[in-house]
C-alpha positions as a LaTeX table, in Angstrom:
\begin{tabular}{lrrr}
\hline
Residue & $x$ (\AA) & $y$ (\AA) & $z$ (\AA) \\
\hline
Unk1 & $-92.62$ & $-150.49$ & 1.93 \\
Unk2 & $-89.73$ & $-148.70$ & 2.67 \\
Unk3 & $-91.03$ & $-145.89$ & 2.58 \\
Unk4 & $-93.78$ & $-146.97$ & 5.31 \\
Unk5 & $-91.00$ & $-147.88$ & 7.79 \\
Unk6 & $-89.08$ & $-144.49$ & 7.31 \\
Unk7 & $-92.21$ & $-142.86$ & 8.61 \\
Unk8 & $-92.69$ & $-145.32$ & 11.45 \\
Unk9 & $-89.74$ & $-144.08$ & 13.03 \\
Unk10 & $-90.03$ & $-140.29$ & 12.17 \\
Unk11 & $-91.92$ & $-139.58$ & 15.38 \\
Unk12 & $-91.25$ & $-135.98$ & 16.36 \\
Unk13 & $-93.57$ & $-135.59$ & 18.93 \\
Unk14 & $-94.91$ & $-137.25$ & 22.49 \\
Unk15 & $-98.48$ & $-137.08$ & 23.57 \\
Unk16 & $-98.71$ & $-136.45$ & 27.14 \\
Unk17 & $-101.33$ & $-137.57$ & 29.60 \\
Unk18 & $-103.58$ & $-135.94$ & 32.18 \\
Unk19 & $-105.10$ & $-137.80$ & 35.14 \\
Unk20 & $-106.27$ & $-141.74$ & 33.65 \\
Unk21 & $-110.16$ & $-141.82$ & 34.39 \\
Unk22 & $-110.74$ & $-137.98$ & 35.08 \\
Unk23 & $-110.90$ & $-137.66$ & 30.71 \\
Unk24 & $-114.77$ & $-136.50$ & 31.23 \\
Unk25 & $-113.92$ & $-134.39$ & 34.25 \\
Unk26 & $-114.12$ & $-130.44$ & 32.47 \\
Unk27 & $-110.18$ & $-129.60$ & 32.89 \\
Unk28 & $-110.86$ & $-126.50$ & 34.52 \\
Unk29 & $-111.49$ & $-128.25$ & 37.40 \\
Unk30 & $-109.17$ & $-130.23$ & 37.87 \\
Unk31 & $-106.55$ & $-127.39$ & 36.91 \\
Unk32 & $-107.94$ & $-125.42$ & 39.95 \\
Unk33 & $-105.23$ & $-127.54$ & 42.76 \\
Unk34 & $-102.85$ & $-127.14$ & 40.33 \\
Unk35 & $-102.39$ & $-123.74$ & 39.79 \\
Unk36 & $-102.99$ & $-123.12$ & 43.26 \\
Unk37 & $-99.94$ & $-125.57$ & 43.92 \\
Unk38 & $-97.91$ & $-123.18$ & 41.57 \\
Unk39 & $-98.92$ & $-120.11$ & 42.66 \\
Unk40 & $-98.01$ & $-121.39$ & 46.46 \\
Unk41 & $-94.64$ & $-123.16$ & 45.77 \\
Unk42 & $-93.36$ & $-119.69$ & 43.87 \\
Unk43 & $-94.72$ & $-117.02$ & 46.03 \\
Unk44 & $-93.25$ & $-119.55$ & 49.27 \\
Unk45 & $-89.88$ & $-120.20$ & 47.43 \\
Unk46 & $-89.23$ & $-116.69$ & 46.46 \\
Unk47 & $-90.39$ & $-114.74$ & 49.90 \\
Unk48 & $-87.61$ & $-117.43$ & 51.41 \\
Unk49 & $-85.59$ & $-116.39$ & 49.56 \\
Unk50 & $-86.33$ & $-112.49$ & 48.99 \\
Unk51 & $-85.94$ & $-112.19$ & 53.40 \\
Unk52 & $-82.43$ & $-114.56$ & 53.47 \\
Unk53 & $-81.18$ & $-112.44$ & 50.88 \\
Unk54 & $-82.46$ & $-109.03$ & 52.64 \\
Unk55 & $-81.67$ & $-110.34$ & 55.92 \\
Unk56 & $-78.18$ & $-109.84$ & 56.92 \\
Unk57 & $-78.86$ & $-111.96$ & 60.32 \\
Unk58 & $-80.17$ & $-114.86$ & 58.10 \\
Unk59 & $-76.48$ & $-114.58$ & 56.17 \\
Unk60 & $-75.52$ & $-118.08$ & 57.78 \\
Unk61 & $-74.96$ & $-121.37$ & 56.52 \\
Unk62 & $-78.30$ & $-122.86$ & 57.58 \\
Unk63 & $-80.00$ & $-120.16$ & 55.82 \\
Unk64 & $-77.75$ & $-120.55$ & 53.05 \\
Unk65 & $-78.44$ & $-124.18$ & 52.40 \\
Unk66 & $-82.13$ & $-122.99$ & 52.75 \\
Unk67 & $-81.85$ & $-120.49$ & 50.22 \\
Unk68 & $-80.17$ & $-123.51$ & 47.90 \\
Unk69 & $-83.41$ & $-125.37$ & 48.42 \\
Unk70 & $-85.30$ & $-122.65$ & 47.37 \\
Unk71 & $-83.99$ & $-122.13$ & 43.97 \\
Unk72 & $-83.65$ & $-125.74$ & 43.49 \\
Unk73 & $-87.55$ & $-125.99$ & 44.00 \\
Unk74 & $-88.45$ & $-122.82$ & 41.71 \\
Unk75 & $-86.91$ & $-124.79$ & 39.30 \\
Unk76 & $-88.46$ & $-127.53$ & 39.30 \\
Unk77 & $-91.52$ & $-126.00$ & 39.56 \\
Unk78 & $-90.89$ & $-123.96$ & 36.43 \\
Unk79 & $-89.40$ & $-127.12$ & 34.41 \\
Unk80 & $-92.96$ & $-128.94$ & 35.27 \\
Unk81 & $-95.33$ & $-126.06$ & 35.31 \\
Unk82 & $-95.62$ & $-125.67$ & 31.10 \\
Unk83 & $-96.65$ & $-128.99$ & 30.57 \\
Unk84 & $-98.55$ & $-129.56$ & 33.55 \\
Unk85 & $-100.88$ & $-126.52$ & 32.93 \\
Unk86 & $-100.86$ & $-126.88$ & 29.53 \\
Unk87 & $-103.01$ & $-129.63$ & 29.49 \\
Unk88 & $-105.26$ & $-128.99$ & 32.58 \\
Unk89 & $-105.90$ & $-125.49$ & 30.88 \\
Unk90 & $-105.23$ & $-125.95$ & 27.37 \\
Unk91 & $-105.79$ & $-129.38$ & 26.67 \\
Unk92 & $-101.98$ & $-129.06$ & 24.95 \\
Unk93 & $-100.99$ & $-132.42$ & 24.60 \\
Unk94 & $-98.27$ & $-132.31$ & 22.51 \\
Unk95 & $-94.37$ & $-131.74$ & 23.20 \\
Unk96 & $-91.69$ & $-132.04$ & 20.59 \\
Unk97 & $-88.72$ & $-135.01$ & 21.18 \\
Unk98 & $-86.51$ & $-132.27$ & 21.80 \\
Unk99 & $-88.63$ & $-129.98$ & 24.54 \\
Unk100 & $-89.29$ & $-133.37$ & 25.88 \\
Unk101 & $-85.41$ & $-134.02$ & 25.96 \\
Unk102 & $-84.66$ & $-130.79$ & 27.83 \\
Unk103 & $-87.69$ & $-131.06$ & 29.98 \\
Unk104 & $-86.48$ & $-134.79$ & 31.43 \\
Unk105 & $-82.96$ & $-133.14$ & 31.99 \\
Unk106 & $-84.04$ & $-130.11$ & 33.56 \\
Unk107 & $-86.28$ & $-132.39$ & 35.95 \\
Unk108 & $-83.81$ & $-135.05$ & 36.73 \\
Unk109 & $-80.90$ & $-132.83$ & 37.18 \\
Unk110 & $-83.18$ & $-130.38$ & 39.90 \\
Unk111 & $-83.73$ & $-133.64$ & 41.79 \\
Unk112 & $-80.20$ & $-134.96$ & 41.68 \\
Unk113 & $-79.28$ & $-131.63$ & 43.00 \\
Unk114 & $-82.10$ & $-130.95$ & 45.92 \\
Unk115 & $-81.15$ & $-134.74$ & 47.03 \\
Unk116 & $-77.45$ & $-133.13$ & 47.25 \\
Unk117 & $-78.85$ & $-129.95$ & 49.15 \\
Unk118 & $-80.62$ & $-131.91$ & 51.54 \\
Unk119 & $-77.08$ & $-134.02$ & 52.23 \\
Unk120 & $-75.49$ & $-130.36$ & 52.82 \\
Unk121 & $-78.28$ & $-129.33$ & 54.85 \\
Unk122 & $-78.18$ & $-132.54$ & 57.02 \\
Unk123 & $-74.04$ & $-132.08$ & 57.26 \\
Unk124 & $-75.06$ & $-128.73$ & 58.64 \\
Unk125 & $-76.63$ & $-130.12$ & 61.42 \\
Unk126 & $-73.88$ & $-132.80$ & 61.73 \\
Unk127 & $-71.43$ & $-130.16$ & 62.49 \\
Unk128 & $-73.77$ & $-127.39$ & 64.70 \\
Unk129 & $-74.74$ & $-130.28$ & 67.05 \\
Unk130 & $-71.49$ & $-132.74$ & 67.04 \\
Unk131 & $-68.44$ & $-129.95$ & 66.50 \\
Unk132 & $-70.55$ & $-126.34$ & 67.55 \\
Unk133 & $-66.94$ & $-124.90$ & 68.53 \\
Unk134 & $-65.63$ & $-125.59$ & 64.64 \\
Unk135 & $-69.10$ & $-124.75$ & 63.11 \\
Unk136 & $-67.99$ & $-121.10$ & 62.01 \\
Unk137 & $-64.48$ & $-122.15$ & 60.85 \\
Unk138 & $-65.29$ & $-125.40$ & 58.75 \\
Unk139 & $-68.73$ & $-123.99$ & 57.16 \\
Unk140 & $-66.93$ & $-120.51$ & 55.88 \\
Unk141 & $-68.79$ & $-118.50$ & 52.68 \\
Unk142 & $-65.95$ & $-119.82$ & 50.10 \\
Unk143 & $-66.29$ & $-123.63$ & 50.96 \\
Unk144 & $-70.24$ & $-123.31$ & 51.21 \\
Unk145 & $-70.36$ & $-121.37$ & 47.77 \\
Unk146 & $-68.02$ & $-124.84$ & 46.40 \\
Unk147 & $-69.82$ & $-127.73$ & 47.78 \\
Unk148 & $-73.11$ & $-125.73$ & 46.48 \\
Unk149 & $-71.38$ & $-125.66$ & 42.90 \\
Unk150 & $-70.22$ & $-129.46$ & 43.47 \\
Unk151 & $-73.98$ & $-129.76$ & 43.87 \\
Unk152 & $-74.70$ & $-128.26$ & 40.62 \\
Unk153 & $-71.75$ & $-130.01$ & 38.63 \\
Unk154 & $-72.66$ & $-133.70$ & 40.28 \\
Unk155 & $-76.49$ & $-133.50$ & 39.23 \\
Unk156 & $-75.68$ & $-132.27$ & 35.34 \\
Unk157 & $-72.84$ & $-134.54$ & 35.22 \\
Unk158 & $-74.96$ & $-137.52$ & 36.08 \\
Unk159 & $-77.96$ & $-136.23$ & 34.13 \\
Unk160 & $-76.73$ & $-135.06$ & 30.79 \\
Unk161 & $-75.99$ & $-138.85$ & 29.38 \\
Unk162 & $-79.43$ & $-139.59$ & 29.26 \\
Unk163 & $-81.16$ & $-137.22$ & 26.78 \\
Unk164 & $-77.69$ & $-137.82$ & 24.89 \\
Unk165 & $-78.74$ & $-141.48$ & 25.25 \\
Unk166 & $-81.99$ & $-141.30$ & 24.35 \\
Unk167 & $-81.36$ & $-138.96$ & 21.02 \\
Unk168 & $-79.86$ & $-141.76$ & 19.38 \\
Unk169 & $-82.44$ & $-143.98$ & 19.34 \\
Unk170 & $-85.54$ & $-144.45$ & 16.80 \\
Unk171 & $-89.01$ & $-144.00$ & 18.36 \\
Unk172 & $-91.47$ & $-147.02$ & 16.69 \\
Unk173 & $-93.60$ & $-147.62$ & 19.12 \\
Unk174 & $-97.05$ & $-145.77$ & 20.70 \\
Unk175 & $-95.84$ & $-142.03$ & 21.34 \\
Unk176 & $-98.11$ & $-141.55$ & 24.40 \\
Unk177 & $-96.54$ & $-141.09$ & 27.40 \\
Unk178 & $-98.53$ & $-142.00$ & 30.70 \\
Unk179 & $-97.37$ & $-138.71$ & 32.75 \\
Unk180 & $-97.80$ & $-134.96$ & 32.08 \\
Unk181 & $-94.38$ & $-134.50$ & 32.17 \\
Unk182 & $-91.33$ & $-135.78$ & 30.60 \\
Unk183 & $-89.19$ & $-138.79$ & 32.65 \\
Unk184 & $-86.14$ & $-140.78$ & 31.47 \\
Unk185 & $-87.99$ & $-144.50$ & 32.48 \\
Unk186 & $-90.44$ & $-143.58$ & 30.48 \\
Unk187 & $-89.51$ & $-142.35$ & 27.24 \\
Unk188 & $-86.81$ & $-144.67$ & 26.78 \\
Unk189 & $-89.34$ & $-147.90$ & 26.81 \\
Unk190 & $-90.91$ & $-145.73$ & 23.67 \\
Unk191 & $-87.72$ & $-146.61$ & 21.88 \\
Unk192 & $-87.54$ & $-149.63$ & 18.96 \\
Unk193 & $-83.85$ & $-150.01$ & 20.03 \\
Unk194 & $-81.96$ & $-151.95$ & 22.62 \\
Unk195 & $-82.50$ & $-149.94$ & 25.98 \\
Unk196 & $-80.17$ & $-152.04$ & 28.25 \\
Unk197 & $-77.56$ & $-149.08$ & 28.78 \\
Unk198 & $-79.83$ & $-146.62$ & 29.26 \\
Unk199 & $-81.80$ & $-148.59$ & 32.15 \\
Unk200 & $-78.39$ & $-149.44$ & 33.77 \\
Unk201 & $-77.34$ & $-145.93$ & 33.30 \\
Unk202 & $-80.13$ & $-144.66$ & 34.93 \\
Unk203 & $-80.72$ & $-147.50$ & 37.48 \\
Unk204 & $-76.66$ & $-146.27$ & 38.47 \\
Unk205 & $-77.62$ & $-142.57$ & 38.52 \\
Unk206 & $-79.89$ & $-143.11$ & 41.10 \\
Unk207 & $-77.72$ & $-145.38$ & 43.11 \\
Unk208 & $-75.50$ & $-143.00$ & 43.08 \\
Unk209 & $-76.99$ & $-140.12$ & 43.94 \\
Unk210 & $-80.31$ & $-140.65$ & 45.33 \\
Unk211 & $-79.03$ & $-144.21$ & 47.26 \\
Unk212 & $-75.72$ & $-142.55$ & 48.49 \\
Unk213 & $-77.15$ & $-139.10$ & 49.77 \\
Unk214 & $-80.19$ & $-140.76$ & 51.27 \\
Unk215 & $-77.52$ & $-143.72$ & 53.27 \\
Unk216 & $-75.45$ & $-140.22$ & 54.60 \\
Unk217 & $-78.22$ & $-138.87$ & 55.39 \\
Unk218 & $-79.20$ & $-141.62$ & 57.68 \\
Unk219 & $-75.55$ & $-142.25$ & 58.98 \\
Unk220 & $-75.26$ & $-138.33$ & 60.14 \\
Unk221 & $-78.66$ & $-138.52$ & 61.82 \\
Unk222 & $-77.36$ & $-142.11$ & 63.49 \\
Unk223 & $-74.52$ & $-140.13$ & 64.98 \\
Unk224 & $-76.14$ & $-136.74$ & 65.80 \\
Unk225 & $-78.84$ & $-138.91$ & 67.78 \\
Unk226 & $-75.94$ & $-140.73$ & 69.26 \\
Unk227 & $-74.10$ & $-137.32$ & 70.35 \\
Unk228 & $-77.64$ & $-135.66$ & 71.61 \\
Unk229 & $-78.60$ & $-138.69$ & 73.94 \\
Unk230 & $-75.41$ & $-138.26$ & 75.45 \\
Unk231 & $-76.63$ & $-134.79$ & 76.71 \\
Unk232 & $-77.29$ & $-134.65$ & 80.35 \\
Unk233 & $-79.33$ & $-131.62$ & 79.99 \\
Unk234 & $-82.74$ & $-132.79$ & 78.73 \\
Unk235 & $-83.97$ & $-129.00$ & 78.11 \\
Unk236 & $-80.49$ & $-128.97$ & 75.92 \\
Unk237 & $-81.14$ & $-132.52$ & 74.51 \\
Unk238 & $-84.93$ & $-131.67$ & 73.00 \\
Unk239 & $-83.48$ & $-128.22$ & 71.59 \\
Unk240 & $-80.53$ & $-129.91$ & 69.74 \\
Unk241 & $-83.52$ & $-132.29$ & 68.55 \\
Unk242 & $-85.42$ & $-129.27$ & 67.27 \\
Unk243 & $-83.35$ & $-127.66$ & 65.29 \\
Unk244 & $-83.23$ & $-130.72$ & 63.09 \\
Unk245 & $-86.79$ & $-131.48$ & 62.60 \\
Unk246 & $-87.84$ & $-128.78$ & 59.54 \\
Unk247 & $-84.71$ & $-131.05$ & 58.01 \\
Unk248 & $-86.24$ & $-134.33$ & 59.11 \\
Unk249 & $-89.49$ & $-133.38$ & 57.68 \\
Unk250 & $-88.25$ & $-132.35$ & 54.01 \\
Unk251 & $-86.01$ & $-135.51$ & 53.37 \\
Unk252 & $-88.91$ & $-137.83$ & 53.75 \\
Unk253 & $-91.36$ & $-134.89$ & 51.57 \\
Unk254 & $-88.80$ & $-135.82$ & 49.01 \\
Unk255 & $-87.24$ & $-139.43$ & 49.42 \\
Unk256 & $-91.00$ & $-141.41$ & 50.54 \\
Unk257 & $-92.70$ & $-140.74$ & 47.41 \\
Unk258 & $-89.42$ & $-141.16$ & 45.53 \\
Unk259 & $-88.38$ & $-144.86$ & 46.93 \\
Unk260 & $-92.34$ & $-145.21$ & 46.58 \\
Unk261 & $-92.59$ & $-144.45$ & 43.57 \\
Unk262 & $-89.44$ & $-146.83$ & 42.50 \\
Unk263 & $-91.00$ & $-149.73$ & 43.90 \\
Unk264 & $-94.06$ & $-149.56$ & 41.82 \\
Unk265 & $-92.71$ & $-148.58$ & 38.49 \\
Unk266 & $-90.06$ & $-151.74$ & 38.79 \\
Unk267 & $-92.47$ & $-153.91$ & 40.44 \\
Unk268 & $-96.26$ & $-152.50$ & 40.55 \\
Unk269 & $-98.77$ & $-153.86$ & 38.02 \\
Unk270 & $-101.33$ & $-152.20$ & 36.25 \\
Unk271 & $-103.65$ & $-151.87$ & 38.66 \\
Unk272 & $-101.05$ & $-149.54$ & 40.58 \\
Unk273 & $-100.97$ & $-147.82$ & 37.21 \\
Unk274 & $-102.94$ & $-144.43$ & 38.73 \\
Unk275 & $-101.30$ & $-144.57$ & 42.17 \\
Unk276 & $-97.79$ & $-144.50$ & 40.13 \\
Unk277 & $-99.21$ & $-140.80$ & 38.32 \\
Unk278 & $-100.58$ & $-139.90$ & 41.40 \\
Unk279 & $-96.98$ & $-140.40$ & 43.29 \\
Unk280 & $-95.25$ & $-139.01$ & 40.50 \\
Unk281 & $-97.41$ & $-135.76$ & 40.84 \\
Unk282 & $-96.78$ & $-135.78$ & 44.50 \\
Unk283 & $-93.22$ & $-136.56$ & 44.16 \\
Unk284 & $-92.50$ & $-133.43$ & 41.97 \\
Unk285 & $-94.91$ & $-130.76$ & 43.55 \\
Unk286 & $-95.49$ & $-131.27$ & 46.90 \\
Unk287 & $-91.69$ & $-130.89$ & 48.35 \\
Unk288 & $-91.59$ & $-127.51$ & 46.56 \\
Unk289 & $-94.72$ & $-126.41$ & 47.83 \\
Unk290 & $-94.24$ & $-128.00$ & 51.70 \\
Unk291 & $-90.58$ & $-127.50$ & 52.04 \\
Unk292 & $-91.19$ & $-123.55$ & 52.81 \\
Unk293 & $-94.31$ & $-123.93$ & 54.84 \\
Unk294 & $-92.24$ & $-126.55$ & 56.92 \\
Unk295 & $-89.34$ & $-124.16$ & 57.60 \\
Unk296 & $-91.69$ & $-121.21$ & 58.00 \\
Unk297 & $-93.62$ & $-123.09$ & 60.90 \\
Unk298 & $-90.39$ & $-124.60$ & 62.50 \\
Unk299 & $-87.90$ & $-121.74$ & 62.46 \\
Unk300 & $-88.60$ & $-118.84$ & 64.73 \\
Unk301 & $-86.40$ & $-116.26$ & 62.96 \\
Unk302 & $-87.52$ & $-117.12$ & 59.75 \\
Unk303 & $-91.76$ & $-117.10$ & 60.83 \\
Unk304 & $-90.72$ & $-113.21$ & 62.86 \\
Unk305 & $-89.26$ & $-112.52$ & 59.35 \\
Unk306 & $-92.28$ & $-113.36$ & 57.47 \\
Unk307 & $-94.82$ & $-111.77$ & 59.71 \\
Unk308 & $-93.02$ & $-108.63$ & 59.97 \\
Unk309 & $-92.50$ & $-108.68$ & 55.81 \\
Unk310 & $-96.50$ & $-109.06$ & 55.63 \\
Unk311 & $-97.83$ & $-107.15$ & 58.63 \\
Unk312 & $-95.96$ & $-103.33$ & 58.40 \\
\hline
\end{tabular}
């Protein structure tokens, strides 16, 4: 008998999911969007960042944050792509605890740190629009090149806990996990054990970072509004508007599906079972596929930049 229970709780591997009700659809398919997603979000992400880094002109702290947002979204990209391919192409269902472990960090830690990006990237605009005179002096190389490394620190700081968390427990339960991918919600409900501090823990994590950067967020756009109304100049007032709406459009690409997404999985049923994987993909692959086509539209230098990289 013993000996039954000691294997109940060796489980050393997860079984991911594809889409639920697309099992007779032939994966090739349905792998088709996918890789084209991939393909898009890494050429986009990496010509951003190949003409900021070529670009002396573009050596400026909007750019810079940009560039940040770049390489936070190539990783992400890369943490889900394995998995996410693997069984639209493959039909690999399979991940070991431990990839699984990594892959959940690697995933939660990018999107602690591009919800940390974006609060840089809106603090940008804070300062260009409310202070322009200080803008050189208070956004200097050194202090960017520290709050981007704060960035960095904050999101693996908050992060690493949880696979640490989650290796101590015993998996009894079903093994299959309802995403293609990896999460922290979801792989600690797999556990026989007593999950309490690992849903606070997580539940706090995102408090903390996602609630806090999303409320400063808000507040700086509450007082750059404020300081633009007060504008006489109406030509002056729409082009202080402008130069903020690439940023306006990437916070809610990533923080709509995200809240979204938290509302069903805490208080959906199962009938919003699909529309949670469906969020969840768009949650984790359309801001890194969008996020350059949005600043590549909206930013003249950058679109002149582009053109002239693929026309001569």
């Amino acid at each position: 008998m013993s000996a039954v229970n000691d294997t109940k709780f060796k489980i050393s591997v997860f079984h991911l999911t594809g889409i639920p009700g697309q099992e007779d659809v032939h994966n090739l398919w349905i792998s088709l969007p996918f890789c084209f997603i991939y393909v898009i979000s890494i050429l986009g992400n990496s010509v951003i960042l190949f003409i900021i880094k070529t670009d002396p002109s573009l050596h400026e702290p909007m750019y810079i944050f940009l560039s940040m947002l770049a390489v936070t979204d190539l990783g992400l990209s890369i943490a889900t792509m394995p998995t996410i391919l693997g069984i639209f192409l493959f039909d690999s269902r399979k991940i070991s605890i431990h990839a699984c472990f990594a892959q959940l960090f690697f995933i939660h830690s990018l999107q602690c740190i591009e919800s940390s990006v974006l609060l840089l990237m809106a603090f940008d605009r804070f300062i260009a629009i409310c202070n322009p005179l200080r803008y050189a002096s208070i956004l200097t190389l050194s202090r960017i090149t520290k709050m981007g490394l704060v960035c960095v620190l904050r999101g693996v700081a908050v992060i690493i806990p949880l696979p640490l968390l989650l290796k101590r427990f015993r998996y009894c339960r079903d093994n299959i996990l309802s995403h293609s991918y990896c999460l922290h919600q979801e792989v600690m409900k797999l556990a026989c054990s007593d999950i309490t501090v690992n849903s606070i823990y997580g539940l706090s994590g995102s408090l903390l970072i996602m609630g806090l950067d999303s409320l400063l967020i808000f507040l700086s756009y509450v007082i750059i509004l404020k300081t633009v109304l007060s504008i006489t100049s109406q030509a002056e007032c729409l082009r202080a508007l402008n130069t903020c709406v690439s940023h306006l459009c990437v916070v809610l690409l990533f923080y709509t599906p995200e809240i979204s997404l938290t509302v069903i999985h805490r208080f959906g049923n199962s009938s919003s079972h699909l529309l949670q994987i469906l969020l969840g993909y768009v949650y984790l692959l359309v801001p890194p596929l969008m996020n350059p086509i949005v600043y590549s539209v909206k930013n003249k230098q950058l679109r002149a930049r582009i053109i002239r990289l693929f026309v001569k």
